[in-house]
Each structure stands twice: as structure tokens, then as C-alpha cells.
N, C-alpha and C positions, 0 to 999 in steps of 0.2 A: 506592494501587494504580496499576498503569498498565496502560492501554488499548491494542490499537490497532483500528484499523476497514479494512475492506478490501472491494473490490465484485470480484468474482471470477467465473472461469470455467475451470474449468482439470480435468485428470486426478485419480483417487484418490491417486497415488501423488504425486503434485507436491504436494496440498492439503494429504498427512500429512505432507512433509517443511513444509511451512509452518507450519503449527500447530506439531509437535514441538520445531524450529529454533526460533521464537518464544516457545513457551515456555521455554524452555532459557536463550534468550540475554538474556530480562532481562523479557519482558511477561506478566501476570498474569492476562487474559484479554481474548482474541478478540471483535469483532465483524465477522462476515462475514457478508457480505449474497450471496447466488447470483443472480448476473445470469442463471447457465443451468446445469444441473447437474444427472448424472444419479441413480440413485437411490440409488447405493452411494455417492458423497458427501455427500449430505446425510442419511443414517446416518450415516455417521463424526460428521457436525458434532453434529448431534443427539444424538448420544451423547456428547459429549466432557462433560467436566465441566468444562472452562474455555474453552467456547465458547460462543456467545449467536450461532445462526445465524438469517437473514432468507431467507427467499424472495420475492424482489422480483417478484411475480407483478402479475397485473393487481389483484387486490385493495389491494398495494402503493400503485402508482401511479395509481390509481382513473380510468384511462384516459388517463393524463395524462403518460406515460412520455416523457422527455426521446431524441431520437433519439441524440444522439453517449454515447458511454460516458464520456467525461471529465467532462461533467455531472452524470451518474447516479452517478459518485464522489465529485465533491463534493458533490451533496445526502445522499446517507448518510454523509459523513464528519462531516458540518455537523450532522445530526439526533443522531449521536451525542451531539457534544461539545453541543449544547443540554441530552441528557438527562443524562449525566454533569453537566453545572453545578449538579445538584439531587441528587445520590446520593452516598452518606455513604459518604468513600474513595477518591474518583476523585480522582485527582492531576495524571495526565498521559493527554495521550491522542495518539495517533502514526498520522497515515492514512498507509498501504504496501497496496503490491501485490502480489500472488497469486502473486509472483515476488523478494519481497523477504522477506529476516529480519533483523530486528534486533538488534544485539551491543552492548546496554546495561550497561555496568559501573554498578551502581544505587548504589554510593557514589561515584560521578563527579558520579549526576542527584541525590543527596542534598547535593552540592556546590552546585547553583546557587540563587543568590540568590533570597529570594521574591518580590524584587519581578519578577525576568526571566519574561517570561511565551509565550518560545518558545525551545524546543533544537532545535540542525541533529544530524543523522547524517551521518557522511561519508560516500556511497559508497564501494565495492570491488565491482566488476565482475567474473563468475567467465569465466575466460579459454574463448578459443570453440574447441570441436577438433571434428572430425566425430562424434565419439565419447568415451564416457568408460565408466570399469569403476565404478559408480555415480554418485554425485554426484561436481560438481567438486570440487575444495581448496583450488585456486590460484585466487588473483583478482588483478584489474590495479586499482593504488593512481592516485589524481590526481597527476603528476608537475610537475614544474617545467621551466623554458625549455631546461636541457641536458639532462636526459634525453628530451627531445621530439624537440626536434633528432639527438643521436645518433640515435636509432630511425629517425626520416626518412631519412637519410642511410644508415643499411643497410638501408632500403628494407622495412621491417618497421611502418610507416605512412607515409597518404601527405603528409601535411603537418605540422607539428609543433605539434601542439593535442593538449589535452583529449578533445576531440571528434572527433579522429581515432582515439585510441587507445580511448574506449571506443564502444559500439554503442549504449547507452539511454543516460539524463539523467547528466549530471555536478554536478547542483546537488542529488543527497539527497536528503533527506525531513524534516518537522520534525515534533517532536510539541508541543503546546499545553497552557497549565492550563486545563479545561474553562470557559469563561466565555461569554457570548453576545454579547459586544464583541471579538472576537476570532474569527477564520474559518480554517478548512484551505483550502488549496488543495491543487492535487493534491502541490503540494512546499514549499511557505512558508507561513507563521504571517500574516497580514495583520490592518489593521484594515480601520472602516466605509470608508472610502474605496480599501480594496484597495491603501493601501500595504503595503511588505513592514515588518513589524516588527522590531526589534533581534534576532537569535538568537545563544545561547550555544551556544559550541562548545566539541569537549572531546576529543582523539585517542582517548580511552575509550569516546565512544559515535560510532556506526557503522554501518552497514546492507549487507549480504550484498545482491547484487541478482544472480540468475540467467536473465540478458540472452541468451536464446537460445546457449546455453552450448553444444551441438550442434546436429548439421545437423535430428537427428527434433525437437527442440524448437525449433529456428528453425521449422521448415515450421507444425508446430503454435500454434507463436505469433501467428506472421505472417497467418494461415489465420482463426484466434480475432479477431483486431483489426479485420481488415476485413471479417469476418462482422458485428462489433455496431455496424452505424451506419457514416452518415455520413465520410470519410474527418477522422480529427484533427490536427491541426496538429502534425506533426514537426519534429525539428530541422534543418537545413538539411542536415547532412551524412547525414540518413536519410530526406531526402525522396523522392528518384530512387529508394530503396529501394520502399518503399511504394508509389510510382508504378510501378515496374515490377512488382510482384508484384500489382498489382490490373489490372495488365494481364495478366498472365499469368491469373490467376485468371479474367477475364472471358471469358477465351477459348474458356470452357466446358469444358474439356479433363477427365477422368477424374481421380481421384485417381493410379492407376495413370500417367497418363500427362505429369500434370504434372510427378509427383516428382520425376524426375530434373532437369528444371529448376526445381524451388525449389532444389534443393541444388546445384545451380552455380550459382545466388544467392547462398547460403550461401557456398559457398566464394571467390565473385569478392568479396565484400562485408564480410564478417563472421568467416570464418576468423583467429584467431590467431599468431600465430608463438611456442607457448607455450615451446621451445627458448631463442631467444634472449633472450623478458623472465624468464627463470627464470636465464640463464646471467647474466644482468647485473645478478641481485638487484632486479628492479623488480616483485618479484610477492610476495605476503602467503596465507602459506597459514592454513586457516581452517575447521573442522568444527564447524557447528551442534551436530551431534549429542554433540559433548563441552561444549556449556555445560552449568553445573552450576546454574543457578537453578530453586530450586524458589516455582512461582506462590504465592503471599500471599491469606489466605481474604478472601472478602465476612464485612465486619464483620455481627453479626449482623440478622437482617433485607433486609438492604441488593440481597442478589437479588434478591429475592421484588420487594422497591418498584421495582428498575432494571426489571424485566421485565414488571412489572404497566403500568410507565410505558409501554413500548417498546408493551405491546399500545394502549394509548390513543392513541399518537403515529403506529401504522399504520392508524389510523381519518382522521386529518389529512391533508390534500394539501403534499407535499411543497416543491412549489417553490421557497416561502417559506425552505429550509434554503439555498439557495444563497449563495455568497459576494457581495456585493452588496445582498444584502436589509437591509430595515433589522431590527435587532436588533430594536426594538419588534415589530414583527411575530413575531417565533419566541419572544417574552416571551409574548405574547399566547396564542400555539399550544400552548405550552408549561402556561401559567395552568389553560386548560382541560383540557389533561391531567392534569394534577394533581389539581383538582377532581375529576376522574371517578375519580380514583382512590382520592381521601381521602376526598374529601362534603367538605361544608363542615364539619361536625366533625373529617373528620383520623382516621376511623374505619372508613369507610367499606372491606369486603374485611378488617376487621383488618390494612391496612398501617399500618405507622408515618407519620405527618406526615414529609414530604420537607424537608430542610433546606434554606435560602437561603445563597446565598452573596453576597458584597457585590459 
């Protein structure tokens, strides 16, 4: 089965295209964790059938709540993959954001070797316009040195990178075989020492990323990031952004009266030229809502133990799940959970003995 895990904050309507799009395009079921979220979302979640939602409240984080949101992503990404390395069916497991779907052709990921123990997704960026008549379609692919260039040169980006042309990361996302020598970060598979490990790549698998796709979901996004924490370390060519929009934001100004300059942020910053990467084929059009994968059951038992776990696991202090820890430690956390859940007979609640993995 495949996994992904995600720490969220977002709209009803963004969260169902999340879910929907992900399940469609290749994942089997959701773990999403609500950094904040009101109460018509975590209905949906709660209700899904292929969701396993967290409310990361104070009982969560048992007062212990990490300030920046990039942490608070990789400790739930981490806690996951510790409890998938014991549940019977977890194969793959993918941390993405509350703004990303994944386009997994799953005889691509039936392809990779068993010994490879991290796959990348490419990005595709959905193109930015003030507006759209639903979701986007069109998204901007990672190009090469003369399509950058051309584009520079009609003045349709301002320097000819990667990173000019898209708005968020151009390094993806990776998903992992659940193991506890092995760590998410927010976008790379790493070991103990936080190197990056080897990833298999494959043009069949891939990730939808809806990067402030207009100007109401820029304002909204931008608004959501430096509301949770601490300012995080952006990429150079989205740093001025962020600085200016937390200056703007400080200024105490009104919803009403900021608007109009977030979206001439928007538009000096982040606007597309979706005309000319469409007229020069440099665009990949793309609707979640037409994948056809239908999610793959929990063999039997296998919820009941993944969820009995996940309740033992939100008794534990978290920090321990970070990247950098030592894996002895989340062996340990992990041990005791178990315990409480099996008894030392293995019976304990009527779940099944949790299986090891090597």
C-alpha cells in the first residue's frame, strides 16, 4: 500500500480536492495531521474512509509544540513512517503538502528495485493567473538551459533558472520504504547523518503542486505561512517575497484594506504569462480528477493495529520523530507502543501481533 502524510491548514474545498486528487492518482490512504482546521474539515476527514486524520492539539504535542511549521512536518512525517515500519502492507510512504497531489503510475513504483529505498516525484507547478474557472490544468514542467533562456529574453522570466520560472521548490518530494534508518525530510529520503540518499526516478511518477495558482489563493497562502510560526527559510528567489508580505501584514492593516496590495504582490511577483508557455508548448496539462486508481484495502486486521498504534504513539512526546534523532530512540518509543498495544502476549485489545521488519 502507499502512504502519504501531510500537516495541514487549508479550506474545505482545497482539502477535498487533496484527498480526491490523491487518491485518484495513485495513494491508498491519507495521513493528515490538522495543524488548524475548522469544523466542516475535520468532518470530511473523519468521515473519509481512506483517511486517518490527527488533530495536533495540545494533547498532541503535550506542551511541547515545536514553533516553525517545517518541524512540525517532519515530526509527523517521521512518526508515520516509524509506525508504518510495523504494519502489515505499508510499502511506501510520501510526505506532501496540503497543496500537492501525486501522479503515481504504480507499475512504474512496482518497477523499482527492492533494494532502492527512496523514489523522487517530479514536480509540475500549476501556472499562476489572477483567476481560474475551477481548478487549474496547465502546469509549468522543469525545463532546460534554452528554454530558460528563450523565456528570459521575452521577458516572460527574470533570469533563466528553474527558480525563476517556478514560485515553490523545484526539488519534489520523495516517498520512502517505511524503516526507522531512514528519515523524510520535508522533500528528500536521508539517512542517520542527514545525508541525502540515492532516489529513483521515473517521468511516470510526479506531483501536482498548486503554488498559489491565483491571486485569492496566493493571498490565502501567504497569510496561512506567516500566521504558523516563526518566519522559515525560503528560497532565495522567494525570500523578498515573504519579507515583504510580513511587512505588509505587520502593518496591522484590515483584511479589506490590505487586499488590494497582496494582490499587486501577486501580480509584480508571481503572475504567469500562461499565453506564451502554452503557445511554445512548455506547459503539461493535467486533471487529478480524471485519475482512475481505485485505493487497495488494509489487509485484514491491519487498520484496527495501524490505529490502535497511532493511539499509543499520541501518548509519546514527539520530538524524538525528528530527522536527526537517533533511530534507537524512535526503536524504543515505538517498543513501548507496541507493548501497550499487544501485552506481552500479543493479545492484549484482540489485535494481532505487529510484524518486524528487518
Amino acid at each position: 500500500m502507499l502512504f502519504t502524510a501531510s500537516t495541514i491548514k487549508d479550506t474545505l474545498p482545497n482539502v477535498q480536492r487533496f484527498v480526491t486528487g490523491n487518491l485518484a492518482g495513485g495513494a491508498d490512504h491519507l495521513f493528515v495531521f490538522l495543524d488548524a482546521g475548522d469544523t466542516e474539515v475535520r468532518a470530511y476527514l473523519d468521515e473519509h474512509p481512506h483517511v486517518t486524520c490527527v488533530r495536533t492539539d495540545k494533547s498532541w504535542w503535550h506542551g511541547d509544540r515545536p514553533a516553525e511549521l517545517n518541524v512540525r512536518q517532519r515530526i509527523n512525517a517521521n512518526l508515520v513512517k516509524a509506525l508504518l515500519s510495523v504494519v502489515d502492507g505499508a510499502e511506501w510512504l510520501f510526505h506532501i503538502d496540503g497543496d500537492e497531489v501525486l501522479q503515481v503510475d504504480r507499475a512504474a513504483l512496482a518497477e523499482v528495485p527492492a533494494s532502492t529505498r527512496v523514489v523522487k516525484l517530479a514536480p509540475l507547478e500549476a501556472v499562476s493567473q489572477r483567476s481560474w474557472d475551477g481548478d487549474p490544468t496547465w502546469f509549468k514542467r522543469l525545463l532546460g538551459k534554452g528554454d530558460l533562456t528563450l523565456l528570459t529574453t521575452l521577458g516572460a522570466i527574470d533570469r533563466p533558472s528553474n527558480g525563476a520560472l517556478f514560485h515553490g521548490h523545484v526539488d519534489g518530494k520523495s516517498g520512502v520504504r517505511p524503516a526507522l534508518d531512514v528519515w523524510l525530510t520535508l522533500h528528500l529520503g536521508v539517512d542517520a547523518d542527514g545525508t541525502e540518499l540515492e532516489a529513483h526516478a521515473d517521468d511516470r511518477l510526479r506531483l501536482l503542486h498548486y503554488e498559489s495558482y491565483s491571486g485569492e489563493d496566493f493571498v490565502r497562502k501567504w497569510t496561512s505561512i506567516l500566521a504558523a510560526g516563526p518566519m522559515a527559510n525560503f528560497r532565495p528567489a522567494r525570500e523578498p517575497t515573504a519579507v515583504a508580505l510580513g511587512a505588509l501584514i505587520g502593518k496591522g492593516l484590515s483584511e479589506e484594506q490590505a487586499r488590494p496590495y497582496l494582490l499587486r504582490i501577486f501580480e509584480r511577483t508571481t503572475l504567469d504569462d500562461l499565453d506564451t508557455l502554452r503557445d511554445l508548448g512548455l506547459l503539461v496539462e493535467a486533471d487529478p480528477r480524471t485519475g482512475t486508481h481505485v485505493p487497495a484495502p488494509f489487509p485484514e486486521g491491519a487498520r484496527d493495529d495501524m490505529e490502535a498504534l497511532l493511539e499509543r504513539l499520541a501518548e509519546e512526546p514527539k520530538q524524538d520523530f525528528h530527522p536527526g534523532r537517533p533511530a534507537a530512540v524512535a526503536q524504543t518509543i515505538l517498543d513501548r507502543a507496541v507493548a501497550g498495544v499487544t501485552g506481552s502476549s500479543g493479545a492484549t485489545r484482540g489485535v494481532r501481533s505487529f510484524r518486524r521488519r528487518p
